[in-house]
C-alpha positions, -999 to 999 in steps of 0.1 A, spaced: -42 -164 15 -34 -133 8 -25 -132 -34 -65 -122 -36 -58 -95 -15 -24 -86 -32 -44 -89 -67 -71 -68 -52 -51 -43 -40 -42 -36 -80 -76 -29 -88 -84 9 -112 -80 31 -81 -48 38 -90 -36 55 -120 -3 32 -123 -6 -1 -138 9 -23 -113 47 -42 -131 43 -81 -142 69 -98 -122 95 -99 -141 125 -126 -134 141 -151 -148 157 -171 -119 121 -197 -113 128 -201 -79 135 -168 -65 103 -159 -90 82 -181 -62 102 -167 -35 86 -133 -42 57 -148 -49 56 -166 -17 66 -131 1 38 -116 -10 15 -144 3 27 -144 32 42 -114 45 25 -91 75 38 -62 68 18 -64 31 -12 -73 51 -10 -44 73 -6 -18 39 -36 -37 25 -57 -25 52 -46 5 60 -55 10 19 -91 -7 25 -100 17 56 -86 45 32 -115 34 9 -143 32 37 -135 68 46 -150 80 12 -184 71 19 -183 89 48 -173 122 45 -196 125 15 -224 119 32 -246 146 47 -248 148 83 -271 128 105 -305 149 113 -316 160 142 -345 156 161 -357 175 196 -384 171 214 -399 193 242 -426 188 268 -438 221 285 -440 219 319 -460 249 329 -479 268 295 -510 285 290 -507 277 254 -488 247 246 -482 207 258 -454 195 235 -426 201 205 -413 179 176 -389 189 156 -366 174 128 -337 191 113 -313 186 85 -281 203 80 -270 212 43 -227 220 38 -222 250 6 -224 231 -29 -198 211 -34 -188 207 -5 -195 171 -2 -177 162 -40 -142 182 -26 -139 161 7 -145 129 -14 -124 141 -38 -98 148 -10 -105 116 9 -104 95 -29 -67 110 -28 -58 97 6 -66 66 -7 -44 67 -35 -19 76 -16 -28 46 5 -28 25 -23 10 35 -31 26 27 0 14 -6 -2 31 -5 -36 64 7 -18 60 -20 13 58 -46 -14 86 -28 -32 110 -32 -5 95 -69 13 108 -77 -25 142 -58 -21 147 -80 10 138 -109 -9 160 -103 -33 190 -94 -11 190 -124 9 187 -143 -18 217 -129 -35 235 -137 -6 226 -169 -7 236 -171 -39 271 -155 -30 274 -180 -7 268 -209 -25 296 -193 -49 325 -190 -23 315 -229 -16 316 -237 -46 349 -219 -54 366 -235 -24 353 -270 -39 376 -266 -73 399 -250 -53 406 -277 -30 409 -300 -66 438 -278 -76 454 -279 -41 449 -318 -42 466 -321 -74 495 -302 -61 495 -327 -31 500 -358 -53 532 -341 -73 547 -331 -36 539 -369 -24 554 -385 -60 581 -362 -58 591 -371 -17 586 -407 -28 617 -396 -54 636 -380 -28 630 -349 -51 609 -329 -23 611 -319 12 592 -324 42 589 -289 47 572 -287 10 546 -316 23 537 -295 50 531 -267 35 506 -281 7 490 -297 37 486 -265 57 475 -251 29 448 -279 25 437 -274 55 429 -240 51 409 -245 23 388 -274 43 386 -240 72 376 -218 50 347 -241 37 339 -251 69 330 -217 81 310 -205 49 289 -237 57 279 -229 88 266 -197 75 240 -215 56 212 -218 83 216 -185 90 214 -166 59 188 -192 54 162 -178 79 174 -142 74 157 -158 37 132 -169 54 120 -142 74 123 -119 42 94 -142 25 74 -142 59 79 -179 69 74 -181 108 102 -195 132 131 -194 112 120 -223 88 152 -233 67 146 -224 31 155 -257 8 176 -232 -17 201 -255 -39 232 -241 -43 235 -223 -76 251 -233 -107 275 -212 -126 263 -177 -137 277 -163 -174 283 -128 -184 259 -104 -167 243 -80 -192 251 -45 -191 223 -21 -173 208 -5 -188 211 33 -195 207 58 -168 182 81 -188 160 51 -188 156 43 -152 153 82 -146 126 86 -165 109 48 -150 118 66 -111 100 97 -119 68 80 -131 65 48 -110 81 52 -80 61 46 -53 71 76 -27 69 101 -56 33 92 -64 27 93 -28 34 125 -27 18 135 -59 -11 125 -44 -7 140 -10 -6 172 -33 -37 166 -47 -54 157 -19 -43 190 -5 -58 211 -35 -89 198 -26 -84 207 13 -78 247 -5 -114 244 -20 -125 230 10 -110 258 29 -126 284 6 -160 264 9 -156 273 49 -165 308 38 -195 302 25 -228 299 44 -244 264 54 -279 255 59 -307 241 85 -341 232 76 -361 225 103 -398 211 104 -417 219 139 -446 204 151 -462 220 185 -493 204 204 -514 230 219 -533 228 248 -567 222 248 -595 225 274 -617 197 273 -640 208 303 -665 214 281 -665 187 255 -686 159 256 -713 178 278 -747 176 273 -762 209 246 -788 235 264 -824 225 258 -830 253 235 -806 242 210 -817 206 214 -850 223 201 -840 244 176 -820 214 158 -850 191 161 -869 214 145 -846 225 118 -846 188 113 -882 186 110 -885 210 86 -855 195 65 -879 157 64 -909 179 54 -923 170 84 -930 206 94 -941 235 77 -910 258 68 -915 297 84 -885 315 76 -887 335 108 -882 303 130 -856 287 107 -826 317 108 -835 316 146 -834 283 150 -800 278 125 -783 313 144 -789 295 180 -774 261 162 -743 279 149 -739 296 180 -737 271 202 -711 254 180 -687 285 178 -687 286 217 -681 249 219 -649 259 196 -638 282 210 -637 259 246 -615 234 228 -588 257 224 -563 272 201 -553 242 166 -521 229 171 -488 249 148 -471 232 118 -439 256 113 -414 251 83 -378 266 92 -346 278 75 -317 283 94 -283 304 78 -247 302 91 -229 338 89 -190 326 78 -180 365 92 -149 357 104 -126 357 72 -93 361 90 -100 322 98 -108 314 60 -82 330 47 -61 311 75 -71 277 63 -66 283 27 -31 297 29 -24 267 50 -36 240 25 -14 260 1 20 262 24 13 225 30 10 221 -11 45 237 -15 65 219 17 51 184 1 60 194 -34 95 202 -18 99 174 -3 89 150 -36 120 168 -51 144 164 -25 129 126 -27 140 124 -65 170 137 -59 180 108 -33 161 84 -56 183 96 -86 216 95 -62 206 58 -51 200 51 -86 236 61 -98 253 40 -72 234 10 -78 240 18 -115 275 19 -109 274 -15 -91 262 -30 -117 284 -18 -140 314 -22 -121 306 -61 -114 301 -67 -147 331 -50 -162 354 -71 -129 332 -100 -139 342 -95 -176 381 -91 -167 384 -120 -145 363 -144 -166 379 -138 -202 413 -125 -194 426 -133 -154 409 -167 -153 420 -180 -178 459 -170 -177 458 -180 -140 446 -217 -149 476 -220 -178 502 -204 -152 498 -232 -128 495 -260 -155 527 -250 -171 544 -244 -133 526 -276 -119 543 -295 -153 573 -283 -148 578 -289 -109 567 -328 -118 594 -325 -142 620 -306 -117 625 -282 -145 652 -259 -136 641 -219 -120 605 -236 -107 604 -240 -71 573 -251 -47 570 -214 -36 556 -209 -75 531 -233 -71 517 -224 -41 516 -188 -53 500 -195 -83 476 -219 -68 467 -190 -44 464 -162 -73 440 -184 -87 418 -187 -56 420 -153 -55 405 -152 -88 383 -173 -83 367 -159 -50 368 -120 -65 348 -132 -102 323 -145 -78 327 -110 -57 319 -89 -89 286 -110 -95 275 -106 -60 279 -70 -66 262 -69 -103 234 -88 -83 230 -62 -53 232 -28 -79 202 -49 -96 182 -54 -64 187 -22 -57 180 -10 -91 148 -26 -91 134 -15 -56 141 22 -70 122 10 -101 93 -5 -86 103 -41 -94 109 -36 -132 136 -21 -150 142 -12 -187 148 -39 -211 187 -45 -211 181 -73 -237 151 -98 -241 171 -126 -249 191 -122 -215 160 -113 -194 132 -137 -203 97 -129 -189 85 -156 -166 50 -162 -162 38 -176 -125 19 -205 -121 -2 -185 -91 -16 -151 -99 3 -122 -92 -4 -86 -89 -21 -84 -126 -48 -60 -140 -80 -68 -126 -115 -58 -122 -122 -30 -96 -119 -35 -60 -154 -19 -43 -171 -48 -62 -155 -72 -41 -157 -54 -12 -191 -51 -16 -199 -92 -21 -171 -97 9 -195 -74 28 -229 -89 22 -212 -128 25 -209 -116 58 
């Protein structure tokens, strides 16, 4: 359910291009995948990105108008107010807190990159101790072999008369040991098995159907320590987090110097005045009744025009209409308003800006003292890898292989009750080469670890060592590509609903 989300999440908001997945083991390759399907803590980053994103939208909006309204109680003049009013920030304002807010996001975006970083790391560790594991079985398996081998010379041997009882015991003690030891690691499996399980965000403990692993060959050399300095201090996560806390906080300076600047209110006001209506609608005097109907006549030619009578007639007329104006009242006001702030108070401004700029410096501080750790962390996992690999090489070239002809030529020669070769020889050398064994399979645990750890420093990819020895694999479900941006989605999600 949630890869869509997961691929979302790596939409062009960010300037890092998310890593392709690269490992060659198949199955812990759907492991991860199945982590980040599944895991809530991924889910929770994801969200906490997508409410980053909805903040935008809001603080580069202008503020909600106003409106009042006002109904005079008790005036000579007026019955009612209406007014609307709209508040206007300094120019560019708005741009700087979505420039600020667009930052948080970022930010936002790249801790979901690091909680994916590390729900991999877990992954990955679990897995290699599963792995581990598996390897100590398997060691204990071959090893039990030799020990049985040993067992039939001893039992030929008593059958001669040519052994003791006490040698018979021995091997036997000794065999039982080994059937302990394998025992114990077994019953180990269910539980690294839902440490696994919970890693990759499978509910209740499910047991995870890992096989046990076959042999592992020479692991490759990592690669050099320039390299993964230089992939650290351009991908890691909590570095770009705080690259982008900085820039979020340049844009809080601008805002800060913006606060000095004046803001704006334009206001429209509408007042309805009182009227007195006593007087409308009554019935006109006689003599201006008169004086219209004759103006009228003379106007159809119905009465002979004398100048005299008309301008007394049409003075009486207009008259009588001014003083029924003037009865009605005063018009109602239409009033257009403009309303400054006065930012006078610069001790505050100034304030606020040096604050955005200590705030810049402790951040910019603390990315430093971040790369150091990351660069310390870096050189012990690259010295894990290095030393597993070199104890690794040792044991599987040069120890290994002298161990295995020691106890052939001792095992031959205690058949043959070769003179200077006594049981205490072959149970040494069968133990030196259990020994052997168990510390190869040591050193690979700990190449696997300083790569896990390697790779959560890295952000999931590190330097080509050798493309021969670390094969791209492709999954069959999409994961965390390239992909077209995320408010598109968001927006069809939105109007779905």
């Amino acid at each position: 359910m949630l890869i869509p989300l997961l691929i979302a999440a790596m939409a062009t908001h960010s300037e890092l291009a998310p890593p392709v997945l690269h490992e060659p083991d198949p199955v812990l390759a759907g492991y991860l995948i199945e982590a980040a399907d599944n895991h809530p803590a991924l889910a929770q980053r994801y969200e906490e990105w997508r409410a980053a994103l909805e903040v935008i939208p809001q603080v580069t909006s202008l503020d909600d108008p106003m409106f009042r309204y006002g109904q005079f109680i008790r005036s000579s003049m007026g019955r009612a107010e209406f007014e609307l009013m709209q508040k206007f920030p300094w120019f560019g304002t708005l741009a700087a807190k979505g420039d600020a807010a667009t930052a948080e996001a970022e930010a936002a975006l790249q801790r979901f990159f690091a909680e994916r970083d590390t729900v991999f790391y877990g992954v990955r560790r679990w897995y290699r101790e599963y792995q581990w594991l598996g390897d100590q079985l398997r060691v204990i398996e071959s090893q039990q072999t030799v020990v049985d081998y040993v067992a039939d010379l001893v039992e030929a041997k008593l059958s001669l008369g040519l052994a003791t009882d006490a040698e018979w015991y021995r091997i036997n003690i000794a065999s039982t040991q080994l059937q302990d030891q394998f025992d114990g690691l077994h019953e180990q499996i269910p539980a690294v098995a839902a440490a696994l399980a919970a890693a990759m965000g499978r509910r209740g403990g499910e047991s995870v159907p890992l096989p046990l692993p076959e042999r592992s060959g020479l692991p490759p050399e990592p690669p050099d320590m320039e390299s993964v300095h230089d992939r650290i201090a351009s991908v890691n996560p909590s570095l770009r987090i705080a690259d982008h806390r900085i820039e979020s906080l340049r844009y809080q300076e601008v805002l800060a110097r913006k606060r000095g600047r004046p803001e704006f209110t334009i206001g429209l006001e509408y007042m309805l005045n009182r009227r007195d209506r006593s007087m409308v609608g009554g019935q006109p005097t006689l003599e201006t009744l008169a004086a219209a109907n004759r103006l009228g006549q003379v106007a159809a030619g119905q009465m002979a025009p004398m100048p005299i009578d008309i301008l007394m007639d049409a003075n009486m007329v207009n008259m009588a209409r001014r003083e029924a104006g003037r009865q009605e009242g005063p018009r109602d006001n239409l009033m257009l308003s403009v309303t400054v702030s006065l930012p006078i108070y610069r001790e505050r401004v100034r304030a606020g800006v040096n604050e955005a700029r200590a705030m810049q410096r402790a951040v910019q501080h603390e990315r430093e003292a971040q790369l150091l750790e990351l660069e310390a962390a870096a050189a012990q996992a690259h010295f894990r890898m290095r030393d597993g690999s070199r104890r690794f090489a040792v044991h599987e070239v040069s120890l290994l292989p002298q161990a295995e002809l020691t106890i052939e030529s001792i095992g031959e020669k205690y058949a043959a009750d070769a003179f200077g070769v006594s049981f205490i020889d072959v149970v040494e050398s069968t133990q030196l080469l259990l020994e052997f064994e168990l510390e190869k399979a040591r050193a690979l645990r700990e190449w696997r670890m300083g790569e896990a750890e390697l790779l959560l420093l890295t952000s999931g990819e590190l330097p080509r060592y050798d493309e021969n020895a670390r094969a791209e694999i492709e999954p069959t479900t999409p994961y965390l590509p390239l992909i077209e941006a995320e408010i598109p989605l968001i927006e069809a999600e939105e109007a779905a609903e």
